[in-house]
N, C-alpha and C positions, 0 to 999 in steps of 0.2 A: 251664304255670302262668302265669296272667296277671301282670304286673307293674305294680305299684301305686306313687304317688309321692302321698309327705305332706311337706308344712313342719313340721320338727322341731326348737325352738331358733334359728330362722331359716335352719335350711338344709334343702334336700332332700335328704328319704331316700325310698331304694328300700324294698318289703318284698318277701315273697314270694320273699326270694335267700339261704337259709338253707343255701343249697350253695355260696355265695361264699367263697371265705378271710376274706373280711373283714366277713361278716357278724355280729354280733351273738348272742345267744344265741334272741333272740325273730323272726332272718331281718331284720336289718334293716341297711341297709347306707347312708352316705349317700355320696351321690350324686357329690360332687366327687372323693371317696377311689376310685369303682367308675369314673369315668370314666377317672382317671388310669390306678389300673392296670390297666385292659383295651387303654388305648392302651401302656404300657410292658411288657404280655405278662406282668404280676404280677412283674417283675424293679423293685426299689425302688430309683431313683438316689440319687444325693446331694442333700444340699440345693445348690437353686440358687445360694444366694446367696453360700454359704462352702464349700463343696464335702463337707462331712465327709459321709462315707457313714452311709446309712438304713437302716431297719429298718421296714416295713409298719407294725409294731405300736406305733412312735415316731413315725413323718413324720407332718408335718403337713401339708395342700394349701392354699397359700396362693389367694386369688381376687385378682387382681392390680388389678381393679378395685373391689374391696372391699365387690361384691355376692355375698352367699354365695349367692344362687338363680342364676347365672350362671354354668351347668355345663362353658360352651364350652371346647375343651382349650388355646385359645388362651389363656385366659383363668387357667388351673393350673399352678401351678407346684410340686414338691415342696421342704420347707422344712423345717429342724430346727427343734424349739420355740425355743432361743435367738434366731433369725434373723424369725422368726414374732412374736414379742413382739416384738421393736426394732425391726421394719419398724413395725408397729402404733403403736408410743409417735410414730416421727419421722415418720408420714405427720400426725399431728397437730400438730407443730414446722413442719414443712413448709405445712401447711393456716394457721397463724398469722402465717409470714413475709410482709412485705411483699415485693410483684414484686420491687424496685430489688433487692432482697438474694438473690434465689434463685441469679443467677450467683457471688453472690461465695460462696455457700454453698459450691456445688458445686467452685470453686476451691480454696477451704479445703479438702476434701476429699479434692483431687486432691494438693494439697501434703504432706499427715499423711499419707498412702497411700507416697508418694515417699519422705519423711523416717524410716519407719516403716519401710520395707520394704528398705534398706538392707542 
């Protein structure tokens, strides 16, 4: 079976993979979700970013450079929707800060983490 790639929503999808686990009902699979798990052997990690453990049918694959056509595995990370939305809202806080302020951000961060985790 040949295999076919379309832009879907802005991200690619495979078709023609209707024998994937994670294919769709019409054989359609995309492309960041088929990448990850043929590199992770279909075994679903945690999210990267808070660790709680996944489920195929919940994880989300984050693009870390926030091109969804940019399938590289370097580039994938698996993510819970909680962690998947707030990366999303603060890469945008992030993208408004002025330079001067990005160290003191990540300082503040470092501090709430320390005082928090107590």
């Amino acid at each position: 079976i040949k295999l076919h790639k379309r832009v879907m929503n802005g991200y690619m999808v495979l078709s023609n993979k209707s024998d994937h686990p994670l294919s769709t009902q019409k054989g359609l699979v995309a492309e960041h979700r088929y990448v990850v798990y043929e590199d992770q052997c279909g075994v679903c990690f945690h999210c990267f970013w808070c660790g709680k453990d996944l489920e195929w049918k919940t994880a989300n694959i984050d693009h870390l450079d926030e091109n969804k056509l940019n399938n590289e595995r370097s580039n994938l990370v698996t993510s819970c929707i909680d962690c998947n939305r707030a990366r999303g809202g603060m890469l945008k806080f992030v993208d408004r800060m002025r330079e001067d302020a990005v160290p003191e951000f990540f300082a503040q961060i470092l501090k709430y983490r320390a005082r928090v985790r107590k």
